[in-house]
Legacy VTK file of the C-alpha trace (Angstrom):
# vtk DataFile Version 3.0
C-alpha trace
ASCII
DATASET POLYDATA
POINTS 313 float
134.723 86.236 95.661
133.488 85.450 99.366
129.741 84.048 99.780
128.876 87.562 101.631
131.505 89.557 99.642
129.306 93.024 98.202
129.674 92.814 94.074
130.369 96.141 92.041
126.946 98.574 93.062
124.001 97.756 90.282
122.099 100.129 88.387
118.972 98.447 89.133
117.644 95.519 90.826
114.114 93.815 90.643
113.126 91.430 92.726
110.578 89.198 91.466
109.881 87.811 88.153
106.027 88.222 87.759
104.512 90.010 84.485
105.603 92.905 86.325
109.491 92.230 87.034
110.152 90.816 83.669
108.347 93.855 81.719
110.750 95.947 83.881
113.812 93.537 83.328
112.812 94.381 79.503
112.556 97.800 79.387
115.755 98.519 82.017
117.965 96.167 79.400
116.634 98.272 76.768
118.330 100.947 78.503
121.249 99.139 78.873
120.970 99.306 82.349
121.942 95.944 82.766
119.234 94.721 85.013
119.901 92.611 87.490
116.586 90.005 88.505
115.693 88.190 91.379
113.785 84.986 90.714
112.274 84.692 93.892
110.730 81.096 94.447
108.159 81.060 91.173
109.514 82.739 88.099
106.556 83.879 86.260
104.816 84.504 89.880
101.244 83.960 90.161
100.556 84.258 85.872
102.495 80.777 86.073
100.713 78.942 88.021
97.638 79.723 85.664
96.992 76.935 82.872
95.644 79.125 80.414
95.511 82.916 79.962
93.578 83.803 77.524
93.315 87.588 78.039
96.892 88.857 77.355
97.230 90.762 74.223
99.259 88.971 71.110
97.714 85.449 71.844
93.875 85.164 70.062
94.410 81.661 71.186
95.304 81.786 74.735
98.412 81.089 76.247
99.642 78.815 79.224
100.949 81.055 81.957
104.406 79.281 81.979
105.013 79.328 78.475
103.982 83.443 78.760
106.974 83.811 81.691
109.486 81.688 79.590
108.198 84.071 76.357
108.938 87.228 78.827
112.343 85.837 80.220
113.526 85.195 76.469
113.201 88.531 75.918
114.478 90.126 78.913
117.865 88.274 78.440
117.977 89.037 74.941
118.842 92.519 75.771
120.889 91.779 78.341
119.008 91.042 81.582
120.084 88.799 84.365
118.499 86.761 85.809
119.589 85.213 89.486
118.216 82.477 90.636
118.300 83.512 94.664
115.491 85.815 97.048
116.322 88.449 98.636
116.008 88.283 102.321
116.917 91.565 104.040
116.717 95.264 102.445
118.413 98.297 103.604
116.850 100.965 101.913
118.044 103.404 104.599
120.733 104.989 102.830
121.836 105.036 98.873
122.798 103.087 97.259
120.395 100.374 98.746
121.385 97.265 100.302
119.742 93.704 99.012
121.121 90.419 100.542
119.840 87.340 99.426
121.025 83.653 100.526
124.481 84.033 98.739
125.394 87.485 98.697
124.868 91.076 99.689
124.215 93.248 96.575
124.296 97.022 96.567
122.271 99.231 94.120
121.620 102.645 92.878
117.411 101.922 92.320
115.103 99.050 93.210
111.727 98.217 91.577
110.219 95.810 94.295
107.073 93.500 92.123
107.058 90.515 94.711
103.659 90.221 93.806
100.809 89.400 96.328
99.305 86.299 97.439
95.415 85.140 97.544
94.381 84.218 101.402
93.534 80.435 101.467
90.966 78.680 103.477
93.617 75.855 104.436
91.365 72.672 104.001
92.023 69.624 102.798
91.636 69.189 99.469
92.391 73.050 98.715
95.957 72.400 97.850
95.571 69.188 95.972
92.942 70.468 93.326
94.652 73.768 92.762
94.296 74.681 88.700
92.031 70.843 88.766
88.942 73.157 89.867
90.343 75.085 92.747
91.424 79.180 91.269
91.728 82.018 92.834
91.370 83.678 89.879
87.969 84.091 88.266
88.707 86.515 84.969
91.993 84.054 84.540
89.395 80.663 84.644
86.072 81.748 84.165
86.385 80.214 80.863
87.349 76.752 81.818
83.591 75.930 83.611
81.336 77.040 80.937
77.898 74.801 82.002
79.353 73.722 84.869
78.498 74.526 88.691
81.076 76.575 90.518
80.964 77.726 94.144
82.486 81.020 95.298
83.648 82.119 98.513
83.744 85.084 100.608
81.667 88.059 100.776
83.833 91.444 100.041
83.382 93.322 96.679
86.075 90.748 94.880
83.819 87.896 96.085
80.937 89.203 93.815
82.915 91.094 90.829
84.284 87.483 91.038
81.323 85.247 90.998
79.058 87.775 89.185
81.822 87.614 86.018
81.696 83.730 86.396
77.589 83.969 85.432
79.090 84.507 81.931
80.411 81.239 81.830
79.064 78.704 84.612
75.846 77.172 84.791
75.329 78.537 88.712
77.510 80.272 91.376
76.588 79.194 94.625
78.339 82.315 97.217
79.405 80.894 100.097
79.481 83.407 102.825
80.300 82.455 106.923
77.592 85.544 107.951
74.198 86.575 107.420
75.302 89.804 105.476
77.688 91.059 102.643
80.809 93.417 103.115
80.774 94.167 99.342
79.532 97.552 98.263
75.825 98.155 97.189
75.592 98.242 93.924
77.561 95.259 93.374
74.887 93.524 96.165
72.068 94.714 93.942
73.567 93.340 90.802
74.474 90.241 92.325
71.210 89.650 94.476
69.639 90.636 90.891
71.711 87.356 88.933
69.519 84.455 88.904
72.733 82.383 88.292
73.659 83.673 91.743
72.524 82.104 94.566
73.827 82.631 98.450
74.277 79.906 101.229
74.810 82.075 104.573
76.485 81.423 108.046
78.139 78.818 106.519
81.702 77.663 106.012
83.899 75.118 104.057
85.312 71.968 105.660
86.836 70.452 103.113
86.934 70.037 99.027
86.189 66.657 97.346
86.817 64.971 94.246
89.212 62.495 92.158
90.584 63.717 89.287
89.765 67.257 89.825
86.917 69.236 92.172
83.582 67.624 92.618
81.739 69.057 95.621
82.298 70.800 98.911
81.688 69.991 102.278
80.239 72.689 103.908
78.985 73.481 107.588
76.284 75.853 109.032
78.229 77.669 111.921
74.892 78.612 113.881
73.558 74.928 113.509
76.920 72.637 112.989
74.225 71.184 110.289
77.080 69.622 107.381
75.910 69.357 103.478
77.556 68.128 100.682
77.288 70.803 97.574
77.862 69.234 93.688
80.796 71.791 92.480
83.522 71.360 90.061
84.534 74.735 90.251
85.918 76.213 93.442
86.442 79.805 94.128
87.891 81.438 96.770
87.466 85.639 97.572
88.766 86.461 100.782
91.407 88.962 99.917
94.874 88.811 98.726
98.181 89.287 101.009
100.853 91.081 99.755
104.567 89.594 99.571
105.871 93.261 101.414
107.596 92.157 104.853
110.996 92.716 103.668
109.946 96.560 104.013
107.872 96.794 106.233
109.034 99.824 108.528
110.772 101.298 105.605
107.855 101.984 102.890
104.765 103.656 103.900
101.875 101.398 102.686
97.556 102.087 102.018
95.263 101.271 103.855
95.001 97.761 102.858
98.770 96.348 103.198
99.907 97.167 99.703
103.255 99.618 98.631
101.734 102.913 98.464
102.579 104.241 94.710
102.123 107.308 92.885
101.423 106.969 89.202
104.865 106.934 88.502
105.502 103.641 90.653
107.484 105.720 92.967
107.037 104.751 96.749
108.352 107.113 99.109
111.903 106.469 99.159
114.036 108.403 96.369
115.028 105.160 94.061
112.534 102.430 94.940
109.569 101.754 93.069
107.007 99.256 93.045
105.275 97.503 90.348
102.313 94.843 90.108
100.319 93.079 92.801
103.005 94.491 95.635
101.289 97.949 94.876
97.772 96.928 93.031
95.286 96.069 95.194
92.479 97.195 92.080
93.433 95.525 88.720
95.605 92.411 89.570
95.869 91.144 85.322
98.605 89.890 83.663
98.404 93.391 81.568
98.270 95.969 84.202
101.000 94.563 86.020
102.964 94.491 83.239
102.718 97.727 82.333
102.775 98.820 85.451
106.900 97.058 85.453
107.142 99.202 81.861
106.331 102.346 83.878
108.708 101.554 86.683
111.858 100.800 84.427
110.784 104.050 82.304
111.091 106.433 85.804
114.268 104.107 86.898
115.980 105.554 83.476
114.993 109.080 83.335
116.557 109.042 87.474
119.717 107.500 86.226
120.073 109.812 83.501
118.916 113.223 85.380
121.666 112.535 88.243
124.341 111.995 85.378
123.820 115.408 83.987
LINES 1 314
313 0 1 2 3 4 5 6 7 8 9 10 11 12 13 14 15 16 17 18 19 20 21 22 23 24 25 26 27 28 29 30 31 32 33 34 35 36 37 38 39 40 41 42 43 44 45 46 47 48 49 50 51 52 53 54 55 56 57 58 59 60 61 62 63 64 65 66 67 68 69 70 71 72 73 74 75 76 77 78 79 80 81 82 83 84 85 86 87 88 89 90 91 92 93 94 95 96 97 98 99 100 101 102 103 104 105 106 107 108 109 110 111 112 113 114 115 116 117 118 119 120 121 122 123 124 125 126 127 128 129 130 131 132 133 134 135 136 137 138 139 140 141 142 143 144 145 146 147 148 149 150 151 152 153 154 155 156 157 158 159 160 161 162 163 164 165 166 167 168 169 170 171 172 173 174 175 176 177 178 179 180 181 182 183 184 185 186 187 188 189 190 191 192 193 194 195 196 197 198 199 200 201 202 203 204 205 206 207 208 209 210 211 212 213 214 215 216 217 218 219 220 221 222 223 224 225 226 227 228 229 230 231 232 233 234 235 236 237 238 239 240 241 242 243 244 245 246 247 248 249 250 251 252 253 254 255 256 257 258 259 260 261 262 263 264 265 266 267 268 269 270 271 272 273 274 275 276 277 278 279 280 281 282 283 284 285 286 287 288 289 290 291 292 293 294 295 296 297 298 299 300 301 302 303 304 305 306 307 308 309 310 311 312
């Protein structure tokens, strides 16, 4: 077979390989539909990069987040899911069955369940990338755990910014909120609350330069942008809020999408083209857990079956 030679047309095919993807990889091999998987470039997706979940049901002791994606690929295959290791980079989902081309091959297929996940906005300093899971999360409910008695600084100032660093009082000794203006975006009630935390405290019109430490996080350099007056803040937790960006240009102009960039889904993961659905982060700008997006794949394999069957009838 040619590189760009079109295989035999697939029942389904999900790109990505999140909680989300392999859930629906599961439950569309249980239907011997014979999924077909995109691995995109992080099987596991975001869950992965996490060192220890400790929220997923089954695992009273935790579980790393690679060992949970290797658990979840296991049992995909074992029912007869395949997984690819490609990305898709072009989608035709103007006619049926769909076009997918990734950089070996053009695929054809009869549904889609898109769960490309969605990633967190950085802040792009230095020292951002090199302490990521060494104090640096973007993640708070996956890592609050990990800085019990410690000092942690958040950043940002939307509602996730103070769910966040209001859920981190549980565990941290402080939460210093790190905001560049003098007010909050985040709703009222969650202001109150937060305002309300004596954990909590707020540094305004202020922004981070850069994040220090050896071995792992152990302060922030931070900058008043009214004054250009630097400080140095103890930290060896680092937080950052300021929204998530989901993975969704390969349909843009093809998928209508909410307000906030995100697939827009019924509760039946169906977007508005007859045959694609979305699942996970792509289309959950709310929950974003290992267990919602997962179930959330579950759904989307479930609908992908009952279609298949109701056009065979």
């Amino acid at each position: 077979m040619s590189e760009n030679e079109t295989s035999a047309i697939e029942q389904v095919i999900i790109l990505g390989t999140g909680p989300a993807g392999l859930s629906a990889g599961l439950y569309a091999a249980r239907a011997d539909l014979q999924p077909l998987i995109f691995t995109g470039t992080q099987i596991g997706g975001q869950a992965a990069l996490t060192d220890r979940i400790e929220n997923y049901p089954g695992f009273p002791e935790g579980v790393g987040g690679s060992e949970l994606a290797d658990l979840m690929v296991k049992n995909a295959e074992r029912f007869g899911a395949r997984l690819e290791y490609d990305t898709a980079t072009e989608v035709d989902l103007s006619d049926r069955p769909f076009t997918v081309k990734t950089y070996s091959k053009e695929y054809k297929t009869k549904t889609l369940i898109i769960t490309t996940g969605a990633s967190p906005n950085k802040l792009n300093v230095p020292g951002e990338e090199e302490f990521l899971g060494k104090g640096v999360s973007y993640c708070a409910t996956c890592d609050g755990w990990f800085f019990k008695g410690k000092d942690v600084v958040v950043v940002g100032g939307g509602d996730s910014a103070l769910e966040e660093g209001i859920f981190l009082t549980r565990y941290a000794n402080s939460v210093k909120i790190i905001h560049r203006r003098d007010e909050l975006r985040a709703g009222a009630i969650l202001q109150k609350r937060a305002f309300a935390n004596p954990k909590i405290e707020f540094i305004w019109d202020t922004v981070v330069k850069e994040v220090r430490g050896s071995e792992g996080v152990a302060s922030v350099l931070t900058e008043n942008v009214k004054t250009g007056e630097q400080n140095e803040i103890d930290a060896e937790g680092f937080f950052v809020f300021i929204g998530h960006t989901p993975n969704t240009d390969l349909f843009k102009g093809q998928l209508d999408f909410d307000g906030k960039g995100y697939i827009d889904v019924n509760m039946h993961m169906e977007t508005n083209v007859k045959g694609v659905y979305a699942a996970g982060e792509v289309g959950d700008p709310r929950y974003r857990q290992v267990v919602t997006s997962a179930g959330m794949g579950a759904a989307a394999a479930i609908e992908v079956t009952r279609l298949l069957e109701s056009e065979e009838e």
